[in-house]
N, CA, C and O atoms as a Maestro MAE file, in Angstrom:
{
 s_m_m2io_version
 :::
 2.0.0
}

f_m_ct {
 s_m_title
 :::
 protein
 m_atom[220] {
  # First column is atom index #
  i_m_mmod_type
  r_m_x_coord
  r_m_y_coord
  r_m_z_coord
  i_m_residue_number
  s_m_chain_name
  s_m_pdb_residue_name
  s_m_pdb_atom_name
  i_m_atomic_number
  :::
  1 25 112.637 105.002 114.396 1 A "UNK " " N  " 7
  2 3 114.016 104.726 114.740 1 A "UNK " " CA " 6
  3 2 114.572 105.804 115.665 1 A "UNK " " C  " 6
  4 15 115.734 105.948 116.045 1 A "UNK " " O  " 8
  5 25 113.769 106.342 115.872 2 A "UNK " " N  " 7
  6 3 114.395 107.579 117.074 2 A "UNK " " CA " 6
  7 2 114.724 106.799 118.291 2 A "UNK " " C  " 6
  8 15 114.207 105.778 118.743 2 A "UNK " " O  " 8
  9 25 115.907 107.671 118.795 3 A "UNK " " N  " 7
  10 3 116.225 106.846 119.983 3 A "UNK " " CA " 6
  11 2 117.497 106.043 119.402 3 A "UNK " " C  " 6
  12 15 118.320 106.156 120.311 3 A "UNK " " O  " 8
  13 25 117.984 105.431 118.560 4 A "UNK " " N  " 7
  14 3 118.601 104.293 118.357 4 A "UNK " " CA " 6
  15 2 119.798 104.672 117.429 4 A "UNK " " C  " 6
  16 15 119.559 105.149 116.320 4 A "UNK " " O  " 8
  17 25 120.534 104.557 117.672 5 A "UNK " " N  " 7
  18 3 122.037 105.229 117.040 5 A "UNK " " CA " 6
  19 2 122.800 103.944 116.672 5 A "UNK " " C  " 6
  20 15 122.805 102.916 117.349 5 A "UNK " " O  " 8
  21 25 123.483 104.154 115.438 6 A "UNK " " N  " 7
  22 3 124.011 103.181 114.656 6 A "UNK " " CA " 6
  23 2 125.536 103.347 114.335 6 A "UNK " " C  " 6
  24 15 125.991 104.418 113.933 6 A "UNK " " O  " 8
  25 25 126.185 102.398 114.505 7 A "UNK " " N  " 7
  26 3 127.770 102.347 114.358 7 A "UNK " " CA " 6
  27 2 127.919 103.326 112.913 7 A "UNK " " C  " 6
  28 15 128.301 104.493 112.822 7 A "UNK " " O  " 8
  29 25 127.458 102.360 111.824 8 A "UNK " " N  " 7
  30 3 127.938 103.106 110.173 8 A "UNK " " CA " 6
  31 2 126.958 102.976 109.569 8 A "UNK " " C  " 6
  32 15 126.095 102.142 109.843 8 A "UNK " " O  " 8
  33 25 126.902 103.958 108.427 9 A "UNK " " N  " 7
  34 3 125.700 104.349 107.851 9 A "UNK " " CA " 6
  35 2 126.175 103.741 106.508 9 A "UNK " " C  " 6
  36 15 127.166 104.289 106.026 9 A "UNK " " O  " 8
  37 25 125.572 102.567 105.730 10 A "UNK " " N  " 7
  38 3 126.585 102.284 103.998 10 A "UNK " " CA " 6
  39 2 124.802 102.735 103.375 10 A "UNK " " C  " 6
  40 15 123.711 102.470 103.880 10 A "UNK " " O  " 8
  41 25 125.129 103.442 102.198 11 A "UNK " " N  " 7
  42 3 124.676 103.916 101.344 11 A "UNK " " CA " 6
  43 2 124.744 102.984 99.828 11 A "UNK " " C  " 6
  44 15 125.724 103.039 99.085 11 A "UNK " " O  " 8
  45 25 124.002 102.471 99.655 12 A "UNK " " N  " 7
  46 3 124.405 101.665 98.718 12 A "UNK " " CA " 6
  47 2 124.289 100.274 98.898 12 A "UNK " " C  " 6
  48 15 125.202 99.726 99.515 12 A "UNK " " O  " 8
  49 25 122.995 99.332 98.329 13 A "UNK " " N  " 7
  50 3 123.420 97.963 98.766 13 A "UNK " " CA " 6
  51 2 123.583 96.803 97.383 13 A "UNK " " C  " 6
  52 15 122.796 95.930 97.018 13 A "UNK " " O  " 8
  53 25 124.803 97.167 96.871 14 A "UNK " " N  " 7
  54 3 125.484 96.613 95.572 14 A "UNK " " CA " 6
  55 2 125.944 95.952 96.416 14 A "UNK " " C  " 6
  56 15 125.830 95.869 97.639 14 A "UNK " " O  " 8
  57 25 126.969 95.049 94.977 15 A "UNK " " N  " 7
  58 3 128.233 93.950 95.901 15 A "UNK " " CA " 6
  59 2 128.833 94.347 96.963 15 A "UNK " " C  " 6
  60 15 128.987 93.715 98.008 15 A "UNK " " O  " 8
  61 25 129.310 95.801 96.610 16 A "UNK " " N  " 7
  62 3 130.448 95.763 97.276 16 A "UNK " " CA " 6
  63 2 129.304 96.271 99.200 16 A "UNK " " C  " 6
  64 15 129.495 95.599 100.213 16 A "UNK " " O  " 8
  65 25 128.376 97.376 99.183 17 A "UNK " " N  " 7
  66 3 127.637 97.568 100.307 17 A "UNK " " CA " 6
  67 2 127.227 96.443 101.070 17 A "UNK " " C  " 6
  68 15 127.172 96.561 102.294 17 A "UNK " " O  " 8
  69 25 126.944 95.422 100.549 18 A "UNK " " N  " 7
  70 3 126.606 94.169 101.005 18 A "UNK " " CA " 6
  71 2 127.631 93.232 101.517 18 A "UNK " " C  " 6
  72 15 127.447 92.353 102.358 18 A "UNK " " O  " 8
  73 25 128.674 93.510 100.942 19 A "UNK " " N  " 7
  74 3 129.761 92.572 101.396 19 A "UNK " " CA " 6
  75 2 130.725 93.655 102.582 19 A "UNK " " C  " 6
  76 15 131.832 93.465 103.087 19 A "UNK " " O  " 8
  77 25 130.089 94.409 102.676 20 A "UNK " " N  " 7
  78 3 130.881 95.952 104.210 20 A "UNK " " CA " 6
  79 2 129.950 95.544 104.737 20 A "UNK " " C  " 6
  80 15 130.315 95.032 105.795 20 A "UNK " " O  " 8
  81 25 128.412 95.432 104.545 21 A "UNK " " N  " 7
  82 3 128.056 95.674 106.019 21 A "UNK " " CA " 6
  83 2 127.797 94.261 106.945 21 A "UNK " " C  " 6
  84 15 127.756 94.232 108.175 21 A "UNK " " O  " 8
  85 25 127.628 93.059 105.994 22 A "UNK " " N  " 7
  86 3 128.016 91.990 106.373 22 A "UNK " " CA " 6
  87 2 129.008 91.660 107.525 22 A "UNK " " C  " 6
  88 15 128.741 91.219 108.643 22 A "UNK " " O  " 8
  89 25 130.469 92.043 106.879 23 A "UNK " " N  " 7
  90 3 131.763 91.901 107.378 23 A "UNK " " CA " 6
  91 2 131.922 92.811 108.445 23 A "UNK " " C  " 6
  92 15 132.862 92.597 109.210 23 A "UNK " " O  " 8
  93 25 130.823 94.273 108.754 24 A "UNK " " N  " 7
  94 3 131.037 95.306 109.502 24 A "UNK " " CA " 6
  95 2 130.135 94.439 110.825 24 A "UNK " " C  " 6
  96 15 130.563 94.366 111.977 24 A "UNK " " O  " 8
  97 25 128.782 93.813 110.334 25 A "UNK " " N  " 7
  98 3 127.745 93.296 111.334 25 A "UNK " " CA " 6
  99 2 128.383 92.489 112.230 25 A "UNK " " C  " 6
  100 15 128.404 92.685 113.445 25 A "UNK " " O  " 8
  101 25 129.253 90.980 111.263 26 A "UNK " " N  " 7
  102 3 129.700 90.355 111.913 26 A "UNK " " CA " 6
  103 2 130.720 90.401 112.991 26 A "UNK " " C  " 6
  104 15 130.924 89.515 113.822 26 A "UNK " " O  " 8
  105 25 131.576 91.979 112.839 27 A "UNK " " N  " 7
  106 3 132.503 92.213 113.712 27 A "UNK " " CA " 6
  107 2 132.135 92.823 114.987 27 A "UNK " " C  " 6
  108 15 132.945 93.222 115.824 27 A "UNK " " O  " 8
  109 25 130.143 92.895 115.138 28 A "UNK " " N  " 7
  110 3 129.633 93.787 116.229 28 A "UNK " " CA " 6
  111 2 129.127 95.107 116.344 28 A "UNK " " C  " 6
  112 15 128.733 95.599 117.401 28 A "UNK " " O  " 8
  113 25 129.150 95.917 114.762 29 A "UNK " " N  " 7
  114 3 128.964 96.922 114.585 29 A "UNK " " CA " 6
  115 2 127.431 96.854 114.301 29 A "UNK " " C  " 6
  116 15 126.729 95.923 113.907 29 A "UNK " " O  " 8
  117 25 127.203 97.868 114.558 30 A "UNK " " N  " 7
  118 3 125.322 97.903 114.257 30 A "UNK " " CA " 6
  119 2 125.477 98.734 112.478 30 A "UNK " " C  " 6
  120 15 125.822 99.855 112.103 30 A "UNK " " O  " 8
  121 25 125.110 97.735 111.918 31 A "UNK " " N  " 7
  122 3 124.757 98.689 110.510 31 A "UNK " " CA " 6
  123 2 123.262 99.223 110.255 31 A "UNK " " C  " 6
  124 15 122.172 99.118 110.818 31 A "UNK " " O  " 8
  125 25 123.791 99.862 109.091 32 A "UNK " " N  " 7
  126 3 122.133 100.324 108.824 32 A "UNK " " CA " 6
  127 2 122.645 100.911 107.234 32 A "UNK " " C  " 6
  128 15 123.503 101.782 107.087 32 A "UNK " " O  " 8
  129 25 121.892 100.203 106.086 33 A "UNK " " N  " 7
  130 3 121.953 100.497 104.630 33 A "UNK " " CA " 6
  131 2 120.746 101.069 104.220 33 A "UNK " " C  " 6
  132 15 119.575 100.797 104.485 33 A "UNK " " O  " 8
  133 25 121.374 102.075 103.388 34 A "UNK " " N  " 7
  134 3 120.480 102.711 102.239 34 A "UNK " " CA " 6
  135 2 120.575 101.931 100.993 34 A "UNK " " C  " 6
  136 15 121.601 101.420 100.546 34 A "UNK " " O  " 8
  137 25 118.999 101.883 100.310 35 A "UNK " " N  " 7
  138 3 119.453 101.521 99.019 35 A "UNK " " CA " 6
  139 2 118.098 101.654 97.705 35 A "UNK " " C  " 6
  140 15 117.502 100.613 97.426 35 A "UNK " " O  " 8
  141 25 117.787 102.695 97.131 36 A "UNK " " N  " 7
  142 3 117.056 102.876 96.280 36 A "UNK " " CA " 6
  143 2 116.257 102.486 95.878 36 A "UNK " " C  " 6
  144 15 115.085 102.854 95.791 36 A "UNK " " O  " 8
  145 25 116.728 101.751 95.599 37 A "UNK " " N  " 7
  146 3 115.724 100.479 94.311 37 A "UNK " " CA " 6
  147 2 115.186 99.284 95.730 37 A "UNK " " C  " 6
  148 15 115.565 99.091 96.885 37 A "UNK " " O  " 8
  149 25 114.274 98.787 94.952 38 A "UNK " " N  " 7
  150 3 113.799 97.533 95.631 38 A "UNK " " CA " 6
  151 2 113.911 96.015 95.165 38 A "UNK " " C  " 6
  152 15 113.609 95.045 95.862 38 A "UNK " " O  " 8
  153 25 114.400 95.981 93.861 39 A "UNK " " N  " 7
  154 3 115.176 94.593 93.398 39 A "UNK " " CA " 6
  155 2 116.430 95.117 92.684 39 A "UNK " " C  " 6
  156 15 116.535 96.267 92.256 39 A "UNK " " O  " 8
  157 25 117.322 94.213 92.600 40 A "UNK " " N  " 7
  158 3 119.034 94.375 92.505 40 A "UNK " " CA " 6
  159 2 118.492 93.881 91.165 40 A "UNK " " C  " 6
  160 15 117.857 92.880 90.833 40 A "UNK " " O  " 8
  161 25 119.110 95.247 90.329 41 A "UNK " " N  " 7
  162 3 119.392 94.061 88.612 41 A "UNK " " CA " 6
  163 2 120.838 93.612 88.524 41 A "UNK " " C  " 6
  164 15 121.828 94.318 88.714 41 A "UNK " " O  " 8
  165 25 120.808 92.501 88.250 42 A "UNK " " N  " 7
  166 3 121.727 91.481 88.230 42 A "UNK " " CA " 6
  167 2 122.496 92.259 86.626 42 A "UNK " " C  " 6
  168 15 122.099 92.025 85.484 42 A "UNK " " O  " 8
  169 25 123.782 93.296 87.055 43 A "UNK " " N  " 7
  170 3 124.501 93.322 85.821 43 A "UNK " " CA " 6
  171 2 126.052 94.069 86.633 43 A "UNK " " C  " 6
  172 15 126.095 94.747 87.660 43 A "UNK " " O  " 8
  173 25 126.936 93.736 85.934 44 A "UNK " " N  " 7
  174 3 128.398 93.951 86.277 44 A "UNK " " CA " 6
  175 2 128.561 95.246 86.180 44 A "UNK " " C  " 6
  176 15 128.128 95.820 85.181 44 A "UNK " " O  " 8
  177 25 129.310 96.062 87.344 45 A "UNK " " N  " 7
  178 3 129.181 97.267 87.715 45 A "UNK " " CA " 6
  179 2 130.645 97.529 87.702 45 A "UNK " " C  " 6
  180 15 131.121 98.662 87.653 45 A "UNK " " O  " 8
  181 25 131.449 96.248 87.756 46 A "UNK " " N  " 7
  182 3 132.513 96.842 87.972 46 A "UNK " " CA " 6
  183 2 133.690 97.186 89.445 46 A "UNK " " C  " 6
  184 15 134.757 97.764 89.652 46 A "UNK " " O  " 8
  185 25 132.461 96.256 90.335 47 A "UNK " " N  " 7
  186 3 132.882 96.248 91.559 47 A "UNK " " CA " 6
  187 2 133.549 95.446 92.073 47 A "UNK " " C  " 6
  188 15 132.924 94.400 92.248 47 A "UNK " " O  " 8
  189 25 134.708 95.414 92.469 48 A "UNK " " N  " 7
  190 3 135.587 94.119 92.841 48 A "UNK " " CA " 6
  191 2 136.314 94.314 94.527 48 A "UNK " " C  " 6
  192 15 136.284 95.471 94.946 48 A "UNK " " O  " 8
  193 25 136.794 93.498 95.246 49 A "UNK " " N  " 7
  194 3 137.226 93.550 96.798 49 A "UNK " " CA " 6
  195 2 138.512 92.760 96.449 49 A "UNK " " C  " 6
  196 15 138.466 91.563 96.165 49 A "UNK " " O  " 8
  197 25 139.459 93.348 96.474 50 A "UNK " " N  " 7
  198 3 140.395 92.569 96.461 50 A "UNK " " CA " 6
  199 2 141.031 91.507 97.925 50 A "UNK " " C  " 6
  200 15 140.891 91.945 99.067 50 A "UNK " " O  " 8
  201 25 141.558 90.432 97.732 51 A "UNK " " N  " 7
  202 3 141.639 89.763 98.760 51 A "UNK " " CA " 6
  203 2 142.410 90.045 100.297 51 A "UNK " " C  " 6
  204 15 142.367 89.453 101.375 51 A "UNK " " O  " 8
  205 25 142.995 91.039 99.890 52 A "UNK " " N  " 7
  206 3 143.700 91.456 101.368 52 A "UNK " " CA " 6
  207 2 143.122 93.057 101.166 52 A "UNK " " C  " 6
  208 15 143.889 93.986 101.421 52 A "UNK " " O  " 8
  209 25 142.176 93.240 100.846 53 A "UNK " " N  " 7
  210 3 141.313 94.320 101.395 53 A "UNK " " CA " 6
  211 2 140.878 94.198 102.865 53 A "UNK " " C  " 6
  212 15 140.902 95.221 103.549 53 A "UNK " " O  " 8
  213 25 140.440 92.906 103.467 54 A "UNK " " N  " 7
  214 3 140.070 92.800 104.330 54 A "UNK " " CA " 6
  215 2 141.213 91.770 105.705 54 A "UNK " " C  " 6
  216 15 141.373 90.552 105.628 54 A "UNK " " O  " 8
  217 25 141.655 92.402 106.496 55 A "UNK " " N  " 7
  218 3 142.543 91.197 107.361 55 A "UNK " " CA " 6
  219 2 141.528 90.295 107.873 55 A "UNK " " C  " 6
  220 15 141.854 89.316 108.544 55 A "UNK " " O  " 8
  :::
 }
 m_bond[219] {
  # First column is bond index #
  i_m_from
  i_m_to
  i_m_order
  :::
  1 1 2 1
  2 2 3 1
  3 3 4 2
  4 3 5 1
  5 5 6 1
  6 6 7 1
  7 7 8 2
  8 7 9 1
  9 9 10 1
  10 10 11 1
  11 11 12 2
  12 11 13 1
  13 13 14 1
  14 14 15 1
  15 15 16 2
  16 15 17 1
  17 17 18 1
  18 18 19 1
  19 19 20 2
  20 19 21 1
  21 21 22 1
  22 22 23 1
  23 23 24 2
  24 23 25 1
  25 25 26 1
  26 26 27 1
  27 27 28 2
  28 27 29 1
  29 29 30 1
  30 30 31 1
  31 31 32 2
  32 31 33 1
  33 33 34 1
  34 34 35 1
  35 35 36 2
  36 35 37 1
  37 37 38 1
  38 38 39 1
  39 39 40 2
  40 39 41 1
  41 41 42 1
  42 42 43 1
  43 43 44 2
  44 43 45 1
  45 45 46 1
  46 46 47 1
  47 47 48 2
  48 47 49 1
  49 49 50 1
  50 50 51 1
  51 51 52 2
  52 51 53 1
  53 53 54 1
  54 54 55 1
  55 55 56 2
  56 55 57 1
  57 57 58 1
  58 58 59 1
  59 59 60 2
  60 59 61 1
  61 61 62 1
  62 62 63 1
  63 63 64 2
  64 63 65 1
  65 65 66 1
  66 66 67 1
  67 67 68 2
  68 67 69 1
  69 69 70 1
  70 70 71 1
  71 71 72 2
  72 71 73 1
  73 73 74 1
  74 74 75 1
  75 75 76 2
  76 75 77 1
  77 77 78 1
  78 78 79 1
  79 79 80 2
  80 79 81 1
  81 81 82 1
  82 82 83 1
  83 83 84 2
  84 83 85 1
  85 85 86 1
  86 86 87 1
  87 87 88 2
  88 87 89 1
  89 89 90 1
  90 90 91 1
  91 91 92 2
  92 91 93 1
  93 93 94 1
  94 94 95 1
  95 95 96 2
  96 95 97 1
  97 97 98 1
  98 98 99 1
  99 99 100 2
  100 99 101 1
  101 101 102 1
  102 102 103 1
  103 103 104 2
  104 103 105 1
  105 105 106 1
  106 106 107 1
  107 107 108 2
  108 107 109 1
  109 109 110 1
  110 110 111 1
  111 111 112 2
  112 111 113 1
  113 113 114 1
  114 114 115 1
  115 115 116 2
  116 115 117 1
  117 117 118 1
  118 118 119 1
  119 119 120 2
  120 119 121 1
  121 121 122 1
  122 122 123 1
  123 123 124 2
  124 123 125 1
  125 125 126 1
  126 126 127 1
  127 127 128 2
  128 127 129 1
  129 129 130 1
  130 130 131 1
  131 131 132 2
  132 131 133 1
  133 133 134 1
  134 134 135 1
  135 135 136 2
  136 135 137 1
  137 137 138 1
  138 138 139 1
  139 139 140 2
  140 139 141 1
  141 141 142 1
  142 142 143 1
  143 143 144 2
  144 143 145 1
  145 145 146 1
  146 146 147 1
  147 147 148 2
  148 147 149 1
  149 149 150 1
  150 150 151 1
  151 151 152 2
  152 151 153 1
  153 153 154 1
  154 154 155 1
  155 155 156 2
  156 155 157 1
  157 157 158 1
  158 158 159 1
  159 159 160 2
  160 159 161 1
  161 161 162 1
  162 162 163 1
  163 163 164 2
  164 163 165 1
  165 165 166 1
  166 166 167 1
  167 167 168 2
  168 167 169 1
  169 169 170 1
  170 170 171 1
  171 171 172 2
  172 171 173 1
  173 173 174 1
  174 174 175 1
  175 175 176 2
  176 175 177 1
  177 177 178 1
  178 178 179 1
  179 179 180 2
  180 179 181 1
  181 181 182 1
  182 182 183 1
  183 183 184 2
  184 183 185 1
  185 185 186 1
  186 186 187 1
  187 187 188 2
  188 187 189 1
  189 189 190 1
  190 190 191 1
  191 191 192 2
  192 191 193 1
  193 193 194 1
  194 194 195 1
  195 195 196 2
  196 195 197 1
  197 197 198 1
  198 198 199 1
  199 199 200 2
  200 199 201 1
  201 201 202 1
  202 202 203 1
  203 203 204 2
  204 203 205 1
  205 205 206 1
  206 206 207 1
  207 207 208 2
  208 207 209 1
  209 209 210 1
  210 210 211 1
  211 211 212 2
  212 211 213 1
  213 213 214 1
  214 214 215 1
  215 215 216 2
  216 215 217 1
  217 217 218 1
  218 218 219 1
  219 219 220 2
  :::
 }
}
């Protein structure tokens, strides 16, 4: 990846990382996620987006 520079860096690909870099991609931004693990366990974390979080 040298050479190649990226709008935002999300750390994290839970609900909520997944639903930023989505919404960040689609607006033209180049993302690029970190994320630990290699399968998501499916359990409530506690993460919520409220609806006018986003215009």
């Amino acid at each position: 990846m040298a050479g190649k520079f990226r709008n935002v860096l999300i750390v994290g690909g839970g609900v909520g990382g997944c639903a930023l870099a989505g919404h960040l991609g689609r607006g033209g931004l180049s993302v690029t996620m970190l994320e630990r693990l290699e399968t998501y366990s499916d359990r409530v974390r506690g993460e919520w987006m409220a609806p006018w979080g986003v215009a």
